[in-house]
C-alpha positions as CSV (number, residue, x, y, z in Angstrom):
1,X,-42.8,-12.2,79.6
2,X,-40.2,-12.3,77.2
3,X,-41.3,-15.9,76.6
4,X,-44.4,-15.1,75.8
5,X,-43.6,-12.2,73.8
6,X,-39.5,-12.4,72.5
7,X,-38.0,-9.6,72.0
8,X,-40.6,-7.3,72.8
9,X,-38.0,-5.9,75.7
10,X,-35.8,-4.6,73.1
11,X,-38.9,-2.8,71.6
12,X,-39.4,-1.1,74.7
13,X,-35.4,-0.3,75.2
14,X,-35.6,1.3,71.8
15,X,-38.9,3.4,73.0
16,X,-36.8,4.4,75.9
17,X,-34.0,5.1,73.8
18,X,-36.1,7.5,71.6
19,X,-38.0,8.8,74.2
20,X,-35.2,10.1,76.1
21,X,-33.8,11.6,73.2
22,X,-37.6,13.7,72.4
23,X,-37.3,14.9,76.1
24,X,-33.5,16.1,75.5
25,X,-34.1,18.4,72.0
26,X,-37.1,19.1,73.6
27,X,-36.5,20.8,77.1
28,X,-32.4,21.4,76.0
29,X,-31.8,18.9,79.7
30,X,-30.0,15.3,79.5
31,X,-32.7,12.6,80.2
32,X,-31.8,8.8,80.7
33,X,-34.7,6.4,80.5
34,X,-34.5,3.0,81.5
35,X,-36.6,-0.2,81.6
36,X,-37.2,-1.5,85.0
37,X,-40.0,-4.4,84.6
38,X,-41.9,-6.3,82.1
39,X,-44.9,-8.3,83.3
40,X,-48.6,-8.8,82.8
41,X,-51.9,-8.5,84.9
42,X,-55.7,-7.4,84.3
43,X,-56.2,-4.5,83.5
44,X,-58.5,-3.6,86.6
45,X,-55.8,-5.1,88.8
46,X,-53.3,-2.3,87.0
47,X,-55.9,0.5,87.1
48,X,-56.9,-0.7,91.2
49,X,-52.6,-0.1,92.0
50,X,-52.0,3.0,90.2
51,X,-52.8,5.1,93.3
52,X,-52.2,8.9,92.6
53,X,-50.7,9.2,88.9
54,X,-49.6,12.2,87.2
55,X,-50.6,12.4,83.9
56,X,-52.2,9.4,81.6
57,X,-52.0,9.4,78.1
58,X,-54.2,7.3,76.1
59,X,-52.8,6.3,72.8
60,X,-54.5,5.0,69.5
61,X,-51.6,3.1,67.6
62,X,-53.2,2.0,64.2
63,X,-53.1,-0.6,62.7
64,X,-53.1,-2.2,66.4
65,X,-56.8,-2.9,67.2
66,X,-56.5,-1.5,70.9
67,X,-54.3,1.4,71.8
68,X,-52.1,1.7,75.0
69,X,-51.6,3.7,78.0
70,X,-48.9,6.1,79.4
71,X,-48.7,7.5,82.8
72,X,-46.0,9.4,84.6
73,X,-45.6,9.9,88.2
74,X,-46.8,12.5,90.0
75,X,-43.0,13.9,90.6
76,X,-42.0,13.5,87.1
77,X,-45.4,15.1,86.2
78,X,-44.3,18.2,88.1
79,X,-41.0,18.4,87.4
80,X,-41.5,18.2,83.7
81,X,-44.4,21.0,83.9
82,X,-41.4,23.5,86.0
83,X,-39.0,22.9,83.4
84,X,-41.6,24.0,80.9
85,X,-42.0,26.9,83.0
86,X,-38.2,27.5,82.8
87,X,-36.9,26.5,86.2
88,X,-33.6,25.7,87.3
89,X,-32.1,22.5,86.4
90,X,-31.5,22.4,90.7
91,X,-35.0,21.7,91.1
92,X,-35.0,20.7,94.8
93,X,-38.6,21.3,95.2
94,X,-40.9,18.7,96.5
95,X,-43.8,17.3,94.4
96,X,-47.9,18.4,96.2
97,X,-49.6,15.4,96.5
98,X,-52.7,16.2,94.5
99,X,-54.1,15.5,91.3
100,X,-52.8,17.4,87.8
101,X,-55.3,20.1,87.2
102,X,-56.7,20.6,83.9
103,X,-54.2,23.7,83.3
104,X,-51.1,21.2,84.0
105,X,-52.2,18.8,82.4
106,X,-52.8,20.8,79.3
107,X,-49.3,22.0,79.5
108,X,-47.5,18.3,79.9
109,X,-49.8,17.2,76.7
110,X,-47.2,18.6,73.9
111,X,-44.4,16.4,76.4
112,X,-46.6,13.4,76.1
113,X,-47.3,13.7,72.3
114,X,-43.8,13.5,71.7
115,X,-43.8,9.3,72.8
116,X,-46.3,9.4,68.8
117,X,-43.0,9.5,67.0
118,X,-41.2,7.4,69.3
119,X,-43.8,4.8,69.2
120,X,-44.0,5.1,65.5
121,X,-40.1,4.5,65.2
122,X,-39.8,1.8,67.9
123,X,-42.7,-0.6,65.4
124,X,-41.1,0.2,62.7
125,X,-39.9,-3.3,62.1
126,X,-42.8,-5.0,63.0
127,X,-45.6,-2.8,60.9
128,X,-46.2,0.6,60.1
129,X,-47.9,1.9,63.6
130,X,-49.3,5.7,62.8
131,X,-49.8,6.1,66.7
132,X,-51.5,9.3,67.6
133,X,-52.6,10.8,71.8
134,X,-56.2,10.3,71.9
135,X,-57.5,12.3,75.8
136,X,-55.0,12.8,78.3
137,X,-56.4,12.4,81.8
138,X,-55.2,12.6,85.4
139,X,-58.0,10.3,87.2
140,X,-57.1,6.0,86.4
141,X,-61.1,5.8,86.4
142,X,-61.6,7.6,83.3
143,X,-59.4,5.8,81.0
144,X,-59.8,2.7,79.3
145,X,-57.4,0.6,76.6
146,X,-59.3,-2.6,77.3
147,X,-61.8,-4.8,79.1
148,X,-61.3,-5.1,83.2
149,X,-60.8,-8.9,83.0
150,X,-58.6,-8.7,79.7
151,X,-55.0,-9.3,80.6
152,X,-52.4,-6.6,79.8
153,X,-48.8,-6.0,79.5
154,X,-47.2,-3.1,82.1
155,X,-43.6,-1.8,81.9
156,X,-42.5,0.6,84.1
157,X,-39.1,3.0,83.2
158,X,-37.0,5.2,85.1
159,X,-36.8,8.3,84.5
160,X,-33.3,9.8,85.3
161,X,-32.5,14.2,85.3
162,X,-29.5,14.8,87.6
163,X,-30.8,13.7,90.8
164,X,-34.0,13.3,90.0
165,X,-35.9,10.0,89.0
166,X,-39.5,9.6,88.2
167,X,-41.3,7.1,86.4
168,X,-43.2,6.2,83.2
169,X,-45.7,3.3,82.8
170,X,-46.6,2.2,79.7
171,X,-49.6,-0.5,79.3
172,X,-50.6,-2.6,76.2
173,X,-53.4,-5.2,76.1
174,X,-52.3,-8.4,75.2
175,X,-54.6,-9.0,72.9
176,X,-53.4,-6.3,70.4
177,X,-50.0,-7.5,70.8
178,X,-51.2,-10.8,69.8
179,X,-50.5,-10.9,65.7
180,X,-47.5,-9.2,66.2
181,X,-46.1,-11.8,68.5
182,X,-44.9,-13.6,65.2
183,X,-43.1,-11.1,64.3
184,X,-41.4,-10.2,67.5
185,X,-40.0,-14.0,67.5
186,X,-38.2,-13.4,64.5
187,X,-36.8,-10.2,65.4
188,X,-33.9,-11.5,66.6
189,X,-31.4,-8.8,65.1
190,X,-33.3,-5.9,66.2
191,X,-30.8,-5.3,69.3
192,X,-27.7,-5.8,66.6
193,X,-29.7,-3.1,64.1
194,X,-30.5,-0.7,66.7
195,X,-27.2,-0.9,68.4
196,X,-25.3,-0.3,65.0
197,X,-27.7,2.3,64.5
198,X,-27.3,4.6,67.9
199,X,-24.5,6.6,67.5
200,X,-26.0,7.6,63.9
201,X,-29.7,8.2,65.7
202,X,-27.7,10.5,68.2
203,X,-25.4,12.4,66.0
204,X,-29.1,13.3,64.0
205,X,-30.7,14.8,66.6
206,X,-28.2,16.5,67.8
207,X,-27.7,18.2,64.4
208,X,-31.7,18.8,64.8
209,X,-31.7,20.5,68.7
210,X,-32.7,24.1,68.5
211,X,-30.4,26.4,70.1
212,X,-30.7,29.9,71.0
213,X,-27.3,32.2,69.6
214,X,-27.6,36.0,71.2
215,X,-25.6,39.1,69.3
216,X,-24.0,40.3,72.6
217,X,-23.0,43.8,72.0
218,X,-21.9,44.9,75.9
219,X,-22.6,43.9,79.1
220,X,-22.8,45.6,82.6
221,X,-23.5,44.5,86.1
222,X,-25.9,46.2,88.6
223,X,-27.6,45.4,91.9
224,X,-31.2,45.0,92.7
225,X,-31.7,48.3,94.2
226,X,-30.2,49.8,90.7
227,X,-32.3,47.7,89.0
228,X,-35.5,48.6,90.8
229,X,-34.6,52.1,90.7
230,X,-34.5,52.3,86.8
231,X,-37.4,54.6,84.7
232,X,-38.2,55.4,81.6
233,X,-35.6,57.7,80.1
234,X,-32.5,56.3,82.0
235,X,-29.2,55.9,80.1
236,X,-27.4,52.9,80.7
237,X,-24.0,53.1,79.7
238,X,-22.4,50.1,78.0
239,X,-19.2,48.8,78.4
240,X,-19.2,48.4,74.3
241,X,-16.4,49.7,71.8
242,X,-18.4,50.1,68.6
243,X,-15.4,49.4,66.2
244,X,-14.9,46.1,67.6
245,X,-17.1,42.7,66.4
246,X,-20.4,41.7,68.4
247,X,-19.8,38.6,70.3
248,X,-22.2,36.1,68.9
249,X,-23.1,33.0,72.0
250,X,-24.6,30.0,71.1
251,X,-26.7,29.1,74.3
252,X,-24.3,31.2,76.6
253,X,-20.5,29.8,74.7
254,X,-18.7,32.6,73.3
255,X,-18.3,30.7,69.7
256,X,-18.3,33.4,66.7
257,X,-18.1,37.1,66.9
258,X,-19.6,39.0,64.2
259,X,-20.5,42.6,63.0
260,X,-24.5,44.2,63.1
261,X,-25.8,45.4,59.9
262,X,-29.3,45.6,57.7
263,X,-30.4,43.3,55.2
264,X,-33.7,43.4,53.7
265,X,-34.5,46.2,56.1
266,X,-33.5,44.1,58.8
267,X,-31.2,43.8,61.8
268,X,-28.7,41.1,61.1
269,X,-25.4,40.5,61.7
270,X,-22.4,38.9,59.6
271,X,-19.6,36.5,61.4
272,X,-16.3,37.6,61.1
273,X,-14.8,35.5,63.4
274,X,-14.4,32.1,65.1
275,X,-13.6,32.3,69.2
276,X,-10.5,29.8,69.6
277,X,-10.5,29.1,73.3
């Protein structure tokens, strides 16, 4: 397919490139995404071989006449929904075997919305795509990008977290691939552009991941039956010397230490310090 349409496996390592990057900031775990294959069937052939997918994402991508179609795998649909619940990274668990219910697939809808400004990026050299998810779904039957007999183009990419690997499909009809196909033929410094560009793509969204800093003011350690002993009106004595700076963690790294105070009749605190380790 890359004779048919040159280049256009760049454009999909860039989309991976992105993706992977959305799923990072977003969920604060390292994701790897990978192309695997490139190749083109009907669309009812596609829909007929899907078997059991997790979630499908049906995207408009305007000025492109006919959208395209995301689907994860079942595992990587539930893996993704028990991070967002705030499991483990040692998820060991195995994946049910049953469709997404509405609820789940409500909650892996803001994770698929984030491929709008992947997509938008990854076009960017071709034309200005303003891609948007139109219905996410969980039954192949119900979702549509094209006509049964019209031919499409599937790529499938792995999905890498620890020792976990899922999978991502991404379909686009042909036919709305068609007047960019031009354009895709004389992309031939896109992979030069893009890799020139990478470390500066990383470095900004690393400056952009949120991260959580806690004013840490003592700490103490106590057992479950403590714990599940504890009532109202029980004092808990801290292991804190109030003359001495808060410790200020960024995710949980000691890095500043600071002391508590109002502002604005507010709690805040003012850094004092840097930890040197």
């Amino acid at each position: 397919e890359e004779v048919r349409f040159p280049n256009f496996d760049l454009i999909i390592d860039n989309f991976c490139k992105h993706y992977a990057i959305a799923l990072t900031n977003e969920l604060q775990r390292p994701f790897d995404i990978i192309r695997t294959s490139l190749e083109t069937t009907t669309f009812k052939q596609f829909i007929n071989t899907m078997g059991t997918p997790g979630a499908i994402g049906i995207f408009n991508l305007p000025p492109l006449k006919q959208g395209a179609l995301f689907s994860t795998s079942l595992n990587l649909s539930y893996t993704l929904i028990e991070m967002t619940l705030g499991a483990p990274t040692e998820i060991d668990s195995e994946s049910p075997q049953r469709t997404l219910t509405t609820l789940e697939l409500t909650m892996l809808r803001p994770l698929i919305e984030l491929a709008n400004t992947c997509f938008d990026t990854t076009f960017k050299p071709l034309l200005n795509v303003t891609s948007s998810l139109h219905k996410i779904e969980s039954n192949p039957r119900l979702v549509s990008i094209t006509e049964d007999e019209s031919e499409v183009l599937i790529t499938k990419l792995a999905v890498q977290f620890k020792e976990i690997t899922g999978e991502i499909t991404l379909a686009f009809p042909v036919a709305a691939l068609a007047p960019i196909r031009e354009k895709l033929r004389s992309l031939l410094n896109l992979h030069e552009i893009t890799k020139g560009n990478w470390q500066n793509i990383l470095k900004n969204s690393v400056r952009d991941m949120v991260m959580e800093l806690t004013a840490q003011s003592g700490v103490m350690t106590m057992n479950i039956g403590q714990i599940a002993g504890l009532k109202k009106g029980d004092i808990l004595p801290l292991n804190y010397d109030p003359d001495t700076p808060l410790k200020v963690l960024v995710g949980n790294q000691l890095k500043f230490f600071a002391k508590p105070g109002l502002m604005r009749g507010k709690k805040a605190i003012s850094i004092t310090g840097l930890y040197d380790n």
